[in-house]
C-alpha positions as CSV (number, residue, x, y, z in Angstrom):
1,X,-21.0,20.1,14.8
2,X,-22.8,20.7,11.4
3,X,-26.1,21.8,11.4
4,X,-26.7,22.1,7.9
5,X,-28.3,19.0,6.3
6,X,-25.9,18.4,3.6
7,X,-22.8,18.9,6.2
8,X,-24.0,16.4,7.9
9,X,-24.0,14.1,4.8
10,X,-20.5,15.1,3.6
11,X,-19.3,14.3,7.6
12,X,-20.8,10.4,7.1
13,X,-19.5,10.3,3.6
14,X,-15.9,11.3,5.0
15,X,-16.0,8.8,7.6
16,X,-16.7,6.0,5.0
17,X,-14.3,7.5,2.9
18,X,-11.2,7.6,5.8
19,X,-12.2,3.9,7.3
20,X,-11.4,2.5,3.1
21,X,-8.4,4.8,2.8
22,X,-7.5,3.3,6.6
23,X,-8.4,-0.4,5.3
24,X,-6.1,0.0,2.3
25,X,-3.2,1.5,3.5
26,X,-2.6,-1.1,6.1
27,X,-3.5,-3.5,3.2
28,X,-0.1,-1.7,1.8
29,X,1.5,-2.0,4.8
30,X,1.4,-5.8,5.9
31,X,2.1,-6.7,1.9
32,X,5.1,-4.1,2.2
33,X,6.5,-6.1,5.7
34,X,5.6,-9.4,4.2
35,X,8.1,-8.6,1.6
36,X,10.4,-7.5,3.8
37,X,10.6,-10.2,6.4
38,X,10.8,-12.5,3.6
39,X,13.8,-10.5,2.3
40,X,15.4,-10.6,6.1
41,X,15.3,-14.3,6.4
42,X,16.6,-15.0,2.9
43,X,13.7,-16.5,1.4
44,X,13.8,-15.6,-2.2
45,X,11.0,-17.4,-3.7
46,X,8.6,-16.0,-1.1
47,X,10.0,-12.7,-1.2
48,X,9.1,-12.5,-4.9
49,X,5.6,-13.3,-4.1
50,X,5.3,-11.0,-1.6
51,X,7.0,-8.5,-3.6
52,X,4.5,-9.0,-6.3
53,X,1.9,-8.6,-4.0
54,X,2.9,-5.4,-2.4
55,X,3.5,-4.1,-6.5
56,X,-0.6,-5.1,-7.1
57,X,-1.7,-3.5,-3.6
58,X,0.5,-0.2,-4.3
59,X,-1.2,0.1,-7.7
60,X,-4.1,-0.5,-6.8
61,X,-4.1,1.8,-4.2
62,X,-2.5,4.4,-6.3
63,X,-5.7,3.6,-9.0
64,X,-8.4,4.4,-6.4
65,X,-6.3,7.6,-5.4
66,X,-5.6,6.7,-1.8
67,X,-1.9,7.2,-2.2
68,X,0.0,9.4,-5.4
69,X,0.6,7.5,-8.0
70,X,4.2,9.0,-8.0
71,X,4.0,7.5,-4.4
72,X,3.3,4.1,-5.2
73,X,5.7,3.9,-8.4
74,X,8.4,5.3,-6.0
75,X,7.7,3.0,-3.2
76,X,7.6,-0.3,-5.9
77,X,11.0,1.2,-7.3
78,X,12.9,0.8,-4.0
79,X,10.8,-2.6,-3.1
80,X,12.5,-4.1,-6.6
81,X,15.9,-2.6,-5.8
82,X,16.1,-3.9,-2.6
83,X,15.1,-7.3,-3.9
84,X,17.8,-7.0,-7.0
85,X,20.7,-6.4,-4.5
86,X,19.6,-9.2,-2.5
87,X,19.5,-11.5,-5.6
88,X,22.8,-10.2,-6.7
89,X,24.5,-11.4,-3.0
């Protein structure tokens, strides 16, 4: 345990910082399934949406520095592949 004031400040400040980090990754995460169980049951129309929505909540992220920015430009890459090659069946 910190006994040093401004230790004890930067533990509370990580904690904030973690529980947003933790909030907008499994923001990420449901807009990411959404997308995919849209995919799964053949529902194009929502599928777009979602995958539009899971492109905003990756760059967004990726803005705020939660995840890489590489990260999030790789993981909307392979989102919009998947969704071409389902468009193209």
């Amino acid at each position: 345990m910190a006994n040093i004031e401004s230790a004890k400040k930067r533990i509370s400040v990580i904690e904030n910082k973690t529980a947003r980090n933790r909030r907008v990754k499994d923001h990420v995460k449901e807009a990411v399934k959404g997308f995919d169980k849209a995919l799964a049951a053949g529902d194009m129309e929502t599928a777009e949406k979602q995958l539009i929505l899971a492109e905003k909540k990756l760059t967004k992220a990726a803005s705020k520095n939660v995840i890489h920015k590489n990260a999030a430009s790789r993981k909307v890459s392979r989102l919009y592949k998947k969704f071409n090659q389902a468009n193209a069946e």
